[in-house]
N, C-alpha and C positions, 0 to 999 in steps of 0.2 A: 432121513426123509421126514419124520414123525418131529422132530426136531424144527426145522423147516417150517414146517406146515402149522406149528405153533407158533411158531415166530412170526409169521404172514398172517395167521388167525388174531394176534396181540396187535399186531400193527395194524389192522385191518380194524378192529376193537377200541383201539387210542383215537383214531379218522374221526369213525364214527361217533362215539361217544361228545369231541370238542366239538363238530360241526353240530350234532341236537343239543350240548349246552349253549351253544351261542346263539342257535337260531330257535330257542324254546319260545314259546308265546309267554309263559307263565313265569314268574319267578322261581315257585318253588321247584318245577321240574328244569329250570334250570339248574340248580342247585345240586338236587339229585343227579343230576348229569356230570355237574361239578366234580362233586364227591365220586362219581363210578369212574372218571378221566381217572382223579388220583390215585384212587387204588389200581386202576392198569397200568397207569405209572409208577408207581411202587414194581410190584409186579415187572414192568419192565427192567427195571433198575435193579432188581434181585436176578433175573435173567441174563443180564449184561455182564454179574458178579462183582454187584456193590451193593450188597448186602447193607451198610453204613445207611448211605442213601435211600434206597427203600424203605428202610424204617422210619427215614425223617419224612421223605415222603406221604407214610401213611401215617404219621401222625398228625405232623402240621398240615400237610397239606390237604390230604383228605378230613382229618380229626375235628383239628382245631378250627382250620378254615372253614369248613362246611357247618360249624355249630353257630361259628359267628356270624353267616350266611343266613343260616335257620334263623339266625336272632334279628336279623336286619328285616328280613319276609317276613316275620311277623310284626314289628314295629311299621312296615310301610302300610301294612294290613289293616294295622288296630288303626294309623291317623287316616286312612280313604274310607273306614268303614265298611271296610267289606267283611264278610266271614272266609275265614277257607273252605276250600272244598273238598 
């Protein structure tokens, strides 16, 4: 049952998490949303027992993608002249 009920909490967690990356107003909390999808996807993928995967997951996908993400948000930043918030 505990079992279960984390598995619907995760699944319920992956939803959420892509539908406020996609419909974030902001870049960067898109981003941040980005990043928390992949590590519950990781997370999934270690649950499933692929361990392999998981790990690629939270590397690239959460890691490395989300820095190169961070580096774009701030490049689109510095040419509109805005400051972050």
């Amino acid at each position: 049952m505990t079992v279960l009920a984390f598995d619907l909490l995760l699944a319920a967690s992956l939803l959420w998490s892509a539908i406020r990356a996609l419909t974030a107003p902001d870049p960067f909390r898109a981003v941040v949303m980005f990043i928390v999808f992949g590590l519950l996807m990781a997370l999934a993928w270690a649950r499933l027992g692929a361990p392999d995967l998981a790990l690629a997951e939270a590397a690239i996908g959460a890691g490395l993608a989300g820095a190169l993400l961070f580096d774009s948000v701030g490049h689109l930043r510095a040419r509109s002249g805005r400051r972050p918030k």
